[in-house]
N, C-alpha and C positions, 0 to 999 in steps of 0.2 A: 504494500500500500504506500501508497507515494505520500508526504510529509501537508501535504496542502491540503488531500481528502481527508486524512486524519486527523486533523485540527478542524477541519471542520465538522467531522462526525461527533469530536467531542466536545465543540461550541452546542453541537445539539443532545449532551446529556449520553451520548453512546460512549459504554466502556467496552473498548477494542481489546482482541481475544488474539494473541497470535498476529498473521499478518493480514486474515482476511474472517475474523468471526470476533461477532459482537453480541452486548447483552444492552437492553434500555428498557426503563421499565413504562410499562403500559399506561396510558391516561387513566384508565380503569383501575387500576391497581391504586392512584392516589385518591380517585370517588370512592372504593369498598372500605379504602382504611379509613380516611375522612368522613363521610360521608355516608358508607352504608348501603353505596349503591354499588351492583354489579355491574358488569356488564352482559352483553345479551347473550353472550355466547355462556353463562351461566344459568341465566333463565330458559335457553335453548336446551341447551346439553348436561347441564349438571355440572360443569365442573368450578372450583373455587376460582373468581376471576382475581383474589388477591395472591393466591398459590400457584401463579401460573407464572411461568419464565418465558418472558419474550425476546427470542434472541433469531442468531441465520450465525449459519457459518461460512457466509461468503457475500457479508455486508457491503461489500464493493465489487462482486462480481455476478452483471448480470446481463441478459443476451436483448434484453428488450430495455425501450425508452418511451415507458408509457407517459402519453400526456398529463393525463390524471392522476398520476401516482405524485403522493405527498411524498417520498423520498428523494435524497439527495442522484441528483445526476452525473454528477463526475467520476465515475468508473473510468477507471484506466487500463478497460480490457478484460476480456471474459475466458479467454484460454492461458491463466497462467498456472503457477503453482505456488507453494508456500501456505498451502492449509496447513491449519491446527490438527495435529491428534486426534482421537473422539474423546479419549481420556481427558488430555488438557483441554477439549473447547467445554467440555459439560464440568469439569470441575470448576474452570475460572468463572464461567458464566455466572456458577455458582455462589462461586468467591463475592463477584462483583454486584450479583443480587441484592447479596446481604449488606455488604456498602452500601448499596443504591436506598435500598429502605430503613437501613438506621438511622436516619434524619427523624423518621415519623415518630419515633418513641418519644421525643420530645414535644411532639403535640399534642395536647390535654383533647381533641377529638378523635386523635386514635386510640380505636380498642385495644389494649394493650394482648387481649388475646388474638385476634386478629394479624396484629404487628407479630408475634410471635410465629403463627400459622405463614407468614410470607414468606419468612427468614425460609423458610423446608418447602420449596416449592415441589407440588407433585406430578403437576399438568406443565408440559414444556409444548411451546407453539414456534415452531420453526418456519418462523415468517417474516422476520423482523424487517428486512433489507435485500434482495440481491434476489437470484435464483436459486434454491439449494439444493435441484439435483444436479446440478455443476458439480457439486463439493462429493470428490470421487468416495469418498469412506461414509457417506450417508448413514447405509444398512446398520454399518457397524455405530456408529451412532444410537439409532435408533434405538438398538439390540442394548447398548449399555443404559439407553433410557428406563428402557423397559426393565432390567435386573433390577433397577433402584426406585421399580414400583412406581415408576410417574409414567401419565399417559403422552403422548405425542397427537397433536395436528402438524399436518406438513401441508404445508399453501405451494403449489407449485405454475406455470404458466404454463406447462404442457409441451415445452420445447423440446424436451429429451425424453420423449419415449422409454426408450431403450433403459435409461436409468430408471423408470415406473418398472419396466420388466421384469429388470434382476433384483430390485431391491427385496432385499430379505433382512429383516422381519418387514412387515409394511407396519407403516402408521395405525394409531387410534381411529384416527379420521385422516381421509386423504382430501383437500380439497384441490380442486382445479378451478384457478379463472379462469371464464369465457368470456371477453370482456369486448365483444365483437363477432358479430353473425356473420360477417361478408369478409369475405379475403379481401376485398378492398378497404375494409374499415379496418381490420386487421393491421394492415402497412401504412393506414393514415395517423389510428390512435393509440395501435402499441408500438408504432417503430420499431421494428424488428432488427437487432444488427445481425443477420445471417439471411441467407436463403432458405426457403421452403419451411416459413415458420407455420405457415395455414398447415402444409402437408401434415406435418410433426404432431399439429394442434388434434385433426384429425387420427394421427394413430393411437394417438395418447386417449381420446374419447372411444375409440375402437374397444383396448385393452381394459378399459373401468368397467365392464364389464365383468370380466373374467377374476380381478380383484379381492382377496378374499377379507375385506376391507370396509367402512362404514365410507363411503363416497361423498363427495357435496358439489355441485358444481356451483361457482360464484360467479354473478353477473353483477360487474358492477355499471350502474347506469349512469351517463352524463348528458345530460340535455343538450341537444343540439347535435347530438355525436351516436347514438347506439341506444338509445333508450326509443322502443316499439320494434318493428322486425320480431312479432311475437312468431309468428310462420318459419321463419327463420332458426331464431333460437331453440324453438321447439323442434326443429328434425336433427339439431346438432346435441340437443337433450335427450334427444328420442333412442339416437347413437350410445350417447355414456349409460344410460340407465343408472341413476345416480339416485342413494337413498333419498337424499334431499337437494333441493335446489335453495341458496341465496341470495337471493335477489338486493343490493343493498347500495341505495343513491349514493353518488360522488360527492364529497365534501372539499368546499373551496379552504384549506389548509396546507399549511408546509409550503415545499415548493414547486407544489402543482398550482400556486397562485403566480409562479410567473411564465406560465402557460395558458393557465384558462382564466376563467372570471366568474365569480360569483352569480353571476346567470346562468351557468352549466350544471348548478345545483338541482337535482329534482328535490319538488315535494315527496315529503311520506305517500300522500296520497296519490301522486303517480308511479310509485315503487309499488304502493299498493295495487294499483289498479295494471297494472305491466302485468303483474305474480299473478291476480286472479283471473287475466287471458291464457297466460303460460299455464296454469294450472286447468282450465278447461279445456287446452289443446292435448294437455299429457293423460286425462283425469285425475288428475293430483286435487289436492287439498289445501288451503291455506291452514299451516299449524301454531304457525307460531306470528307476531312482529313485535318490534320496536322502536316508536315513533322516535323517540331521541336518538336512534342509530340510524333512522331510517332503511330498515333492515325489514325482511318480511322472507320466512323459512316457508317453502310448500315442499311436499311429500304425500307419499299414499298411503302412511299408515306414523301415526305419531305415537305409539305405542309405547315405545321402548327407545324412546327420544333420547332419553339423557343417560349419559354414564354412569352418574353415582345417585 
């Protein structure tokens, strides 16, 4: 990681892991300790949104240049090397958790039990920054997640197949963004740095299938840009066969604001209203939402929703 990215990742609260793995802790994380609110992916799934480690092991290496994405854009290349470990990226992560939220004990609104529960996170979300099935020792990752009894999400963009193929163990949850119905919206709003990202996109929906895996495919929506093409979305849905779908508006944040503009924001109520056409072309169900995340969960069976 070049000395310019990295000052700048830790102007923004990111504690750097090695040369290309990071930990930062979630917006969420200072609402549950503070405040007592979760986030949604708690009321979705169950798991403790204060116990959750938000980190990527390849915070600066990623194949795509989404518009909408709130993260930093200056990657200096996506086929290097100088990964971390699995050992060293999950233990510092670890290290740097519990820095990261020992501030709160000194706040007379955090639950002191709660502050305690964060310090031992058991849910890690592997999504922080970057692409991480780049990051060649993934599996082995995983596999060490899993011995120490914390679940895994892995957020991926679907550009590497092949690494969804082999990985062994797979994730808690795998999600896939679809964050564009048309190969052309594809190369306008994820900027792809490679060829054949649509191809890739497509194998990787082929194989979610065959996954022996809890699936989600996430659509994130931006006004003016990929939000309706419910025809669309839905035969590229039709393809994953995906437990659930995400459906969750762009938010003007970070620095996806000096890309887009505060008019690219949907309402809740057009994320809502997106979900319950999606959901009547797949026969799915609206299970879940959350107007403050602008978030809205469909599926065919909310049964057995949550983890814990």
């Amino acid at each position: 990681m070049d000395s310019r990215t990295k000052e700048h990742l830790e102007r923004q609260q990111y504690r750097i892991v090695g040369d290309t793995g990071a930990v930062k802790l979630c917006h969420w994380m200072r609402q549950k300790l503070i405040y007592g609110r979760p986030c949604y992916k708690e009321e979705f799934y169950g798991i403790a949104s204060h116990r959750c480690l938000q980190m990527t092991p390849a915070v600066n290496v990623c194949n795509f240049r989404c518009l909408f994405c709130w993260r930093y854009h200056g990657m200096t290349g996506f086929g290097q090397s100088g990964y971390p470990e699995p050992e060293e990226l999950l233990e510092m992560c670890l290290k740097e958790q519990k820095l990261l939220v020992s501030g709160f004990k000194g706040d007379s609104r955090c639950d002191p039990k709660l502050w305690d529960e964060a310090r031992n996170p058991n849910q890690v979300a592997i999504s922080l920054s970057g692409e991480p099935t780049l990051y060649p020792k993934l599996g082995e990752f995983i596999e060490l997640c899993k011995r120490k009894g914390m679940t895994t999400f892995l957020v991926t963009n679907g550009s590497v197949p092949k690494a969804l193929e082999e990985l062994s163990p797979l994730p808690t949850q795998l999600y896939v963004s679809v964050s564009a119905p048309t190969r052309d919206i594809v190369e306008k709003l994820c900027v792809p740095q490679f060829p054949r990202a649509w191809e890739n996109l497509m194998e990787t929906l082929a194989l979610l299938p065959s996954l022996s895996t809890r699936t989600v495919i996430r659509h994130t929506l931006v006004n003016g840009w990929n939000l309706g093409w419910e025809d669309d979305y839905a035969k590229l849905d039709s393809i994953a066969q995906p437990t659930f779908i995400e459906s969750k508006g762009y938010v003007f944040v970070g620095d996806s604001r000096t890309r887009m503009t505060v008019e690219n924001m949907p309402s809740h109520e057009s994320v809502r209203e997106f979900s319950q056409r999606l959901a009547d072309r797949l026969s799915f169900e609206v299970l879940r939402e959350r107007e403050d995340s602008r978030v809205v969960l469909i599926g065919k069976d909310g049964k057995n929703i949550r983890l814990r």
